[in-house]
ZAPA-299627 format. One record per residue (C-alpha): x, y, z. Coordinates in pm, whole numbers, padded with zeros to 5 digits, always signed. Example, Ala and Ser with C-alpha at 12.3 -4.5 7.8 and 13.67 -1.06 7.14 Angstrom:
! residues 2
+01230-00450+00780/+01367-00106+00714/
//
This chain:
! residues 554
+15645+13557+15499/+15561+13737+15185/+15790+13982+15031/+15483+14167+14849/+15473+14495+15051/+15118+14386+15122/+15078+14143+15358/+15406+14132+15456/+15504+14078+15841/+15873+14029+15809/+16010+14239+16098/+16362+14187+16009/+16299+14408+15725/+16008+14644+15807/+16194+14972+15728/+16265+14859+15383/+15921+14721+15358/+15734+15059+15454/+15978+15227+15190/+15846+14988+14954/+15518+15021+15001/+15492+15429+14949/+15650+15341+14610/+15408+15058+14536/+15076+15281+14675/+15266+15600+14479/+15281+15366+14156/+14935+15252+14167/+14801+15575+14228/+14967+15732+13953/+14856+15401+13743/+14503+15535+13818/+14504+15861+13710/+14714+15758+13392/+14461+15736+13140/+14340+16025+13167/+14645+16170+13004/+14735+15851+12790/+14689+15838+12444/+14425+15516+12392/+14559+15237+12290/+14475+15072+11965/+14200+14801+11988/+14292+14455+12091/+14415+14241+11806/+14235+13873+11779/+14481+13648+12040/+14456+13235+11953/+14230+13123+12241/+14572+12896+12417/+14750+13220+12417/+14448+13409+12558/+14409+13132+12827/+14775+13148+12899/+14764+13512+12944/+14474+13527+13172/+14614+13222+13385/+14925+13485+13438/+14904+13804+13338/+15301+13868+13286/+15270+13667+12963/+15134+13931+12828/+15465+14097+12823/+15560+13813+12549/+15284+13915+12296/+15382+14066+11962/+15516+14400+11923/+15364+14694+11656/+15542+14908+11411/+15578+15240+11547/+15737+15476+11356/+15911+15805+11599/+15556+15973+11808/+15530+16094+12140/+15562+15924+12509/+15368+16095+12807/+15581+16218+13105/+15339+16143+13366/+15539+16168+13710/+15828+16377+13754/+16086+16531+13549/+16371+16352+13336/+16725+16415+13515/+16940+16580+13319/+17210+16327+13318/+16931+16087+13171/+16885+16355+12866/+16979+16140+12537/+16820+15811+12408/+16756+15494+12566/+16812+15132+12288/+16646+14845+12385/+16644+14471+12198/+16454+14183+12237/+16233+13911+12046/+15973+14135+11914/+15743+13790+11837/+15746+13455+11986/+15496+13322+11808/+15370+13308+11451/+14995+13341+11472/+14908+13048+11663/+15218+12882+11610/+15480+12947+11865/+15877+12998+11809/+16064+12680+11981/+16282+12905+12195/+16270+13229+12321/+16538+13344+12202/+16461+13252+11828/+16215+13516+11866/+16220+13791+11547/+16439+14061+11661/+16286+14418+11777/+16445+14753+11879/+16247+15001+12102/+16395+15339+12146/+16270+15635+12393/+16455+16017+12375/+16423+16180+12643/+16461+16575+12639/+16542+16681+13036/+16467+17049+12902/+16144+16985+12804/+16077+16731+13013/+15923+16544+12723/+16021+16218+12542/+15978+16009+12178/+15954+15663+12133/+15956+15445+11834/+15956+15053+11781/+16075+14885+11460/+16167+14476+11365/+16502+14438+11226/+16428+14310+10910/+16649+14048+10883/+16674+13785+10605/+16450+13533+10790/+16211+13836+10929/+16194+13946+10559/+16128+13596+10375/+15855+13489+10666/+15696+13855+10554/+15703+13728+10160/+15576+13380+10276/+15272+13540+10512/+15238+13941+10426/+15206+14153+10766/+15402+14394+10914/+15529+14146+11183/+15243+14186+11465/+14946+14062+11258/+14827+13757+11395/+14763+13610+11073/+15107+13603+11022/+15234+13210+11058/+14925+13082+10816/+15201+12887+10608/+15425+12819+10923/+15769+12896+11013/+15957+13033+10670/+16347+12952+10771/+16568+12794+10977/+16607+12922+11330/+16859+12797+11630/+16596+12643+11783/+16311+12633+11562/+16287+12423+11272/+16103+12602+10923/+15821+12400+10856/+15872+12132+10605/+16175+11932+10582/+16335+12100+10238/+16365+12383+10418/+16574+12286+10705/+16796+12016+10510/+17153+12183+10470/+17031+12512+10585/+17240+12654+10864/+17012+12853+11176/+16962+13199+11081/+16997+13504+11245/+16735+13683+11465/+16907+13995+11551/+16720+13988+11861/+16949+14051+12205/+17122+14374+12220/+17210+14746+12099/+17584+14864+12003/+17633+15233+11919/+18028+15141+11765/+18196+15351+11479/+17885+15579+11433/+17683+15280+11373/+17370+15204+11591/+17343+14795+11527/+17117+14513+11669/+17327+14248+11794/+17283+13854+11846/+17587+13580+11782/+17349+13408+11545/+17544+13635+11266/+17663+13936+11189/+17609+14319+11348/+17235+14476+11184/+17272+14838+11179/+16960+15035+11237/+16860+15357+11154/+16946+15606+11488/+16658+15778+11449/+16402+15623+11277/+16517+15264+11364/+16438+15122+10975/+16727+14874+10907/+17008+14981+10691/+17183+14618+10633/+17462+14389+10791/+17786+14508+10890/+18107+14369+10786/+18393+14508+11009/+18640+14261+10816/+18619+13882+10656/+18875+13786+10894/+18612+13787+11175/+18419+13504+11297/+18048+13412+11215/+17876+13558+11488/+17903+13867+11672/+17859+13844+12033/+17541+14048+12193/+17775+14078+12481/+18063+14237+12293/+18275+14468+12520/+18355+14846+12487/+18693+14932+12692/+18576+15301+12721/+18937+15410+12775/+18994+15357+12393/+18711+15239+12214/+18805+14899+12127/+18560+14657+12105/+18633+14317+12182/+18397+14068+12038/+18390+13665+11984/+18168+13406+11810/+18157+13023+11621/+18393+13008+11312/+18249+13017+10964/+18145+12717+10865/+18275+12451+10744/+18558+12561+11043/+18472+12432+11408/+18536+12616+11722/+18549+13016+11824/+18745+13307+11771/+18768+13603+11962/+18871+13953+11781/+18922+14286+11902/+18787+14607+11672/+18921+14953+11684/+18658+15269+11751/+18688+15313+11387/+18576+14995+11310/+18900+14826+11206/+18979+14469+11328/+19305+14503+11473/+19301+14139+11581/+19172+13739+11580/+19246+13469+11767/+19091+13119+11829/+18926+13012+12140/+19124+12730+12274/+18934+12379+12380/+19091+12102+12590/+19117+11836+12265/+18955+11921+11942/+18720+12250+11923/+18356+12205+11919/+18030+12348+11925/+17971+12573+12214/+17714+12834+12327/+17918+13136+12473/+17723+13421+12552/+17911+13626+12801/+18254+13760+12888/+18424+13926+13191/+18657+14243+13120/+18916+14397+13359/+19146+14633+13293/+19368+14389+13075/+19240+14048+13073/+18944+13905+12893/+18778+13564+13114/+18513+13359+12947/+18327+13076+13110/+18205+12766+12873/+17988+12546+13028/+17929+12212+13045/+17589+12250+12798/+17743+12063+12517/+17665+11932+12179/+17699+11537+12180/+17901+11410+11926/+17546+11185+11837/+17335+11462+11809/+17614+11656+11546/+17481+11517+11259/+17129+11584+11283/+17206+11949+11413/+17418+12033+11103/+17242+11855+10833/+16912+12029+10956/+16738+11709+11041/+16675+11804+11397/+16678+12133+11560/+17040+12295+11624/+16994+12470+11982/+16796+12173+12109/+17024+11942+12074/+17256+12036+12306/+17271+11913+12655/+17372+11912+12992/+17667+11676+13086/+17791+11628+13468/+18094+11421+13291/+18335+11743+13229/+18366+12078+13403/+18323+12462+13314/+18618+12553+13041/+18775+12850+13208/+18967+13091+12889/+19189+13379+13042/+19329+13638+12732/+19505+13888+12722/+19327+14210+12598/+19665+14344+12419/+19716+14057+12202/+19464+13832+12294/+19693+13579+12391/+19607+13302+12596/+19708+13329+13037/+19518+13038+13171/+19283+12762+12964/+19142+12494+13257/+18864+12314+13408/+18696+12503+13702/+18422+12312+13930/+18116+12283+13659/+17803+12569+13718/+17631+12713+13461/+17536+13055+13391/+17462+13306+13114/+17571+13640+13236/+17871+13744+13384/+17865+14125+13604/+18257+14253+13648/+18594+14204+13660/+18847+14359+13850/+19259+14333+13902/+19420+14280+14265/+19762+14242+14283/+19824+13890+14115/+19421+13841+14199/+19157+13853+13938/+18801+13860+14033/+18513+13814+13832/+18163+13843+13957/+17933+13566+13781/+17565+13486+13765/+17526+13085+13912/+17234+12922+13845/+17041+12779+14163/+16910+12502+13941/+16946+12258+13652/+17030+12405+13286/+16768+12169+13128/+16515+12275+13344/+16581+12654+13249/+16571+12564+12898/+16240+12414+12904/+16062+12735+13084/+16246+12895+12718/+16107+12669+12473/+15785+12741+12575/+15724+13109+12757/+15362+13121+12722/+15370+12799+12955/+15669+12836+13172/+15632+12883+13525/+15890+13054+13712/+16096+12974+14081/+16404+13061+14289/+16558+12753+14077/+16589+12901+13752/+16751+13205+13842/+17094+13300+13972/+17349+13387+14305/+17577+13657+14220/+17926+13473+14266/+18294+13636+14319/+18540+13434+14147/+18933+13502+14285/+19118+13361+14045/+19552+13344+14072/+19651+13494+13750/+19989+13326+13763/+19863+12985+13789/+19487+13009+13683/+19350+12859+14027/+19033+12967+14172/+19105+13101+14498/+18766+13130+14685/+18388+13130+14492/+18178+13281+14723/+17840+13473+14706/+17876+13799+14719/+17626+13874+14986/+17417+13617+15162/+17153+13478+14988/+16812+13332+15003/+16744+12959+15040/+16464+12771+14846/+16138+12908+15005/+16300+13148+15201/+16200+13516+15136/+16397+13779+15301/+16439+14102+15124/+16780+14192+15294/+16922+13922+15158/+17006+13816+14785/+16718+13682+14591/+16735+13521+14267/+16880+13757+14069/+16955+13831+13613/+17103+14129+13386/+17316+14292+13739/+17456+14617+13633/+17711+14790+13817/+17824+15154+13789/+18050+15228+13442/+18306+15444+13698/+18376+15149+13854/+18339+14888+13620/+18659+14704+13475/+18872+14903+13720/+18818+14801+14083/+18577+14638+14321/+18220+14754+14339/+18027+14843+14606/+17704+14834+14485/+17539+14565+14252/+17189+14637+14091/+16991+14321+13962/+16688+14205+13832/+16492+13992+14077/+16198+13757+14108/+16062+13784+14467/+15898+13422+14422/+15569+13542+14494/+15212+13651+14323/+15332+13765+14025/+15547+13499+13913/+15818+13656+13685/+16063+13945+13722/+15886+14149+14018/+16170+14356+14184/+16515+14493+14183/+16765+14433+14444/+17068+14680+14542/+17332+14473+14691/+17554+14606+14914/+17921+14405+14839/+18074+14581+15192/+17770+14571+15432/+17667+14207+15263/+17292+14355+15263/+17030+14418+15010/+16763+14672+14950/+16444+14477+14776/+16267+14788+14547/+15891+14590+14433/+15745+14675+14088/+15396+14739+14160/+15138+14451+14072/+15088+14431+13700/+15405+14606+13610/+15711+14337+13510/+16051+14571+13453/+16321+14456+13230/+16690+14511+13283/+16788+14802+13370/+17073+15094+13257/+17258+15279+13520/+17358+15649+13396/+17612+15816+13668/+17521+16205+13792/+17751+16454+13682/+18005+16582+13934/+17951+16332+14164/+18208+16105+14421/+17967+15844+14558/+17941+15498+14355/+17584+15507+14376/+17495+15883+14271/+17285+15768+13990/+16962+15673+13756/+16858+15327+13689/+16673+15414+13353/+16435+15080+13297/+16142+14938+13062/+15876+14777+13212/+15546+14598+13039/+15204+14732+13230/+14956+14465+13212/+14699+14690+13245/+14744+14932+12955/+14925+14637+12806/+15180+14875+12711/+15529+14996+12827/+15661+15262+13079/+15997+15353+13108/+16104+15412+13505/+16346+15653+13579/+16464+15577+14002/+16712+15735+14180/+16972+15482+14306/+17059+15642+14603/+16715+15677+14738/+16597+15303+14586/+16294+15249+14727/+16110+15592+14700/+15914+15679+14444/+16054+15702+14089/+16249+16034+13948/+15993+16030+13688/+15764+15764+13473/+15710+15818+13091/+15392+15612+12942/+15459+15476+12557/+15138+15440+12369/+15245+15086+12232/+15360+14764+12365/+15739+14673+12422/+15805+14265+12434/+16035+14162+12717/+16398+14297+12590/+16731+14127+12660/+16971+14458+12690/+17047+14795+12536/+17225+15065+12570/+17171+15477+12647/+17338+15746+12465/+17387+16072+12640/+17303+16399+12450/
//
């Protein structure tokens, strides 16, 4: 059985389904009339015939292409009205290229960073939208080496200009003591009046709030580490931001700091390893109310590959790999001092993304992505986007880790609702899920009920196709379907005012319509999921696939 409202004979979930299907008919209607009231869209820049082949073979690689500039012009409410609760400005960041002309990026997430930016005015009912690279020090030296504004496909005529994780700058010379650099590429911060593009390639970019032209690196203090995580927590009760990344070279290992809402570093520790620190990819953390957990997985840099990673001989983030031989590094701190509770092997998964934390009594759960697959394969469908083809494998169950905080032993890791097996396709159930999001009223402080992720269904469209609302008491899932063409990207929940129920709410979300070949942003009310959306707002430029963000309220 299909989980594509059409064609679907699934009784188990037929309720859900017909929901579904109104929003999908509702979407595609409104896709019809859309034009008409659309600004039109700039002509088609030349596309290298692979690319063009790749695109056509499946049409969510489109999603991938190159983004414009666009300084601050108008989007198009064309369903609806914006909620006033969603009245403010919605950040996005993401790779704004993968590719250099013809020539593609070795990863995607070397790709050159990009922040999008709608404003929506509930009053008016009318939005603004802009679209800008973060001109980095690698985005600004492949600009002197090619000229274009960073969407030209002539861009990439002399190859790759520097260094990146995963992509080596084409010529030796160039790569031969150079460290990776920095794409600024995976989230939005709004910290200490600051509006910066995040990656833990390097340091905090702060963009303009408005305009979104790039003001320059931020500093907080020399004390902190090289890189600045995308995933960097805000404990809203205070401000602080807790933050960690790899030590400044020639130094090995991590530290993890902790920043004031005035931008002071009030504190650095190190990371602690089991012998000797290394090398290790950390993207995520878990926050409750006072403990900080971090995961490190087995994805390791082998002490024969060091060499040629640092020297620049061979690529950095490639050389890492997967290892059955050791276990997933478990780090408990302490969000006071950042002291260290528990440092330990857990059973080995892997995962990028964690969801929530919560306290219990002497309990400490943390809900974590787990991938259904193998790491390597994953990795592969990211070195090469434009050919990667997409199953349930490479994408996650939501786990709850119960962890004993006196001793550091994992309790129970369970699933937090049933989900899906390997061809199995049952929208009531958890399919493979990225980027959950949870309600902030809830979040670091207790349990949730609800659980909103990104999903891929399996089916025609062959990347991110749905969202899923899982249900943590009833261990059940509501499957909302993107109608065909239209691939969302994570989305931000923003709470109603004066309300009591965990799920009075807007999930505010980008998506990339292959048929304008442009983006939408999708307002939905989260406690009526599957009807149609609150409102729809067409942008009159294309938005790349985008990691995370954040929204600021008016």
């Amino acid at each position: 059985q299909r989980t594509h409202p059409q064609g679907s004979r699934d009784a188990r979930a037929s309720s859900t389904m017909h929901r579904a299907r109104i929003e999908i008919t509702a979407s595609r209607a409104s896709a019809r009339v859309a034009p008409v009231r659309a600004r039109k869209m700039a002509p088609l820049r030349a596309v290298p015939p692979d690319i063009a082949q790749a695109i056509a073979d499946a049409p969510w690689r489109g999603g991938l292409e190159p983004a414009p500039q666009v300084d601050v012009t108008n989007a198009i409410v064309v369903r609806g009205r914006i909620p006033p609760e969603c009245a403010g400005v919605v950040y996005r960041a993401g790779p704004g290229r993968t590719r250099l002309g013809s020539t593609k990026y070795a990863h995607w997430f070397d790709g050159d960073g990009y922040v999008a930016k709608v404003e929506l005015c509930a009053e008016t009912n009318t939005a603004t939208c802009a679209g800008r690279y973060v001109e980095t020090s690698r985005w600004l030296a492949q600009r002197e080496s090619d000229g274009g504004n960073g969407a030209d496909d002539a861009v990439g005529r002399s190859g790759v200009a520097v260094r990146g994780a995963w992509t080596q700058a084409s010529g030796l010379f160039k790569n031969l003591g150079k460290f990776p650099t920095n794409p600024s590429n995976t989230s939005v911060m709004v910290h200490a009046g600051k509006v910066l593009a995040l990656c833990e390639g390097g340091v905090p970019v702060e963009v303009d709030a408005k305009t979104l032209a790039t003001k320059g690196e931020v500093v907080f203090g020399p004390e902190l580490p090289m890189g600045f995580s995308a995933h960097s927590k805000r404990d809203a009760r205070d401000g602080t931001v807790y933050t960690w990344g790899l030590k400044k070279p020639p130094f090995i290992g991590l530290s993890v700091a902790k920043i004031d809402a005035a931008g002071k570093v009030t504190g650095v520790a190190d990371m602690p390893f089991p012998s000797t620190p290394e090398f290790a990819l950390l993207h995520d953390c878990a926050m409750s109310e006072n403990y900080l957990t971090f995961f490190i997985c087995p994805w390791v840099l082998p002490p024969a590959n060091i060499a040629g990673a640092l020297s620049g001989l061979k690529s950095f983030g490639h050389s890492f790999e997967w290892t059955n031989e050791r276990d997933t590094w478990m780090v408990v701190m302490r969000k006071s001092d950042l002291s260290v509770v528990h440092a330990k092997y857990i059973p080995r998964f892997s995962s990028y993304h964690v969801c929530d934390s919560y306290e219990n009594g002497d309990e400490l759960s943390v809900l974590v992505c787990k991938l259904r697959g193998d790491r390597a394969g994953l990795e592969r469908n990211f070195a090469d986007m434009y050919n990667a083809e997409w199953s349930s494998r490479h994408y996650n169950n939501l786990h709850e880790l119960k962890i004993d905080i006196k001793t550091g032993d994992v309790l129970s890791d369970t699933p937090v609702i049933p989900a899906n097996a390997n061809g199995e396709k049952n929208p009531s159930k958890m399919i493979g899920m990225e980027f959950p999001a949870v309600s902030p009223h809830t979040k670091g402080q207790r349990k949730p009920k609800y659980v909103y992720t990104l999903a891929n269904t399996d089916g025609e469209h062959g990347y991110f196709d749905a969202f899923q609302k899982l249900n943590l008491e009833t261990k059940t899932a509501e499957t909302r379907l993107s109608a065909s063409g239209h691939f969302p990207h994570e989305a931000e929940f923003i709470p109603k005012a004066n309300a009591n129920e965990e799920d009075a709410g807007y999930l505010v979300h980008f998506e990339y319509d292959a048929r304008r070949k442009a983006a939408n942003v999708v307002i939905v009310d989260a406690q009526r999921f599957t009807d149609m959306p609150v409102a729809v707002i067409e942008l009159p430029f294309h938005v790349p696939y985008t990691f995370h963000g954040t929204f600021v309220q008016a």
